[in-house]
C-alpha positions in Angstrom: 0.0 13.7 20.8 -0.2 9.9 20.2 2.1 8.8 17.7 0.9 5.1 17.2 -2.9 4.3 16.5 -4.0 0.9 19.4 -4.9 -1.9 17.9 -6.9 -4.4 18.7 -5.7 -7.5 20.8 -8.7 -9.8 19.2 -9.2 -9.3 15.5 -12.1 -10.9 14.0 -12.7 -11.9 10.5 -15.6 -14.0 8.8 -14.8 -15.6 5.9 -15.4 -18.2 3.7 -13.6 -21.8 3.8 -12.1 -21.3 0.5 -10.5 -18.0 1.6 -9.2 -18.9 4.5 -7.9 -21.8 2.8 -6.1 -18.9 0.0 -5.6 -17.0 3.1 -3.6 -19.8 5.6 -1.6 -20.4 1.9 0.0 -16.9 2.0 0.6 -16.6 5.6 2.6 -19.7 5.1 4.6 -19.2 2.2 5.5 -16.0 4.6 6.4 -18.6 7.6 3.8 -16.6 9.4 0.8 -17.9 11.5 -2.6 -17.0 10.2 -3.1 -14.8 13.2 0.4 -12.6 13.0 0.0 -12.8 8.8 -3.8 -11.0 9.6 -2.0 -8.7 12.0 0.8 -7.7 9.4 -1.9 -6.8 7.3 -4.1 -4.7 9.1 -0.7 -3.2 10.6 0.0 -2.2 6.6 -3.6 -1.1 6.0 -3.9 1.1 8.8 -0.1 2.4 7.7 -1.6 3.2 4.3 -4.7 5.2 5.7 -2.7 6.9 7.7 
């Protein structure tokens, strides 16, 4: 039985400017990248659905 659900190395999002902008805001007042802030989230996400 697999206890942990793969995730995908490449995770692609479109969005617009102004969310990325609200989107690089949060990651930062985090200290995160963009990339490992988008991670976290779909990490939670999928935790949720789980």
């Amino acid at each position: 039985m697999r206890l942990r659900v793969a995730m995908a190395e490449n995770i692609k999002l479109r969005v617009s400017p102004e969310e990325k902008r609200a989107l690089r805001a949060a990651a930062r007042q985090r200290g995160l990248s963009l990339s490992d802030f988008i991670r976290n989230l779909a990490s939670q996400v999928t935790g949720m659905a789980a």
